[in-house]
N, C-alpha and C positions, 0 to 999 in steps of 0.2 A: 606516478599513477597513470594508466593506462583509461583511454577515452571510454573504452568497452567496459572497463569494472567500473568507472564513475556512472558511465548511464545503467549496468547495472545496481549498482546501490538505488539509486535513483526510483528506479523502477521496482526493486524492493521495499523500497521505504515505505513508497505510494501505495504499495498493498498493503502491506502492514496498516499504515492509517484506513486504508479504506475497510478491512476486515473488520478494526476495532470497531471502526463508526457502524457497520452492519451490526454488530453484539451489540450496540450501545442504545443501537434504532432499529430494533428488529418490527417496527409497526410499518419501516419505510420498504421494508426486503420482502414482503408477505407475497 
C-alpha cells in the first residue's frame, strides 16, 4: 500500500463522516 492511496482513504473517510454528520445536524450547516 502506497502512502498516497492511504492518506487518500483517509481523506475520504473524513468526508464521508463529515457529510453524514451535516444530514444528521443540518440545524448546525444553516
Amino acid at each position: 500500500m502506497s502512502p498516497l492511496y492511504l492518506v487518500g482513504a483517509v481523506l475520504s473517510s473524513a468526508l464521508f463522516v463529515y457529510l453524514v454528520y451535516a444530514m444528521l445536524k443540518p440545524e448546525d450547516f444553516s
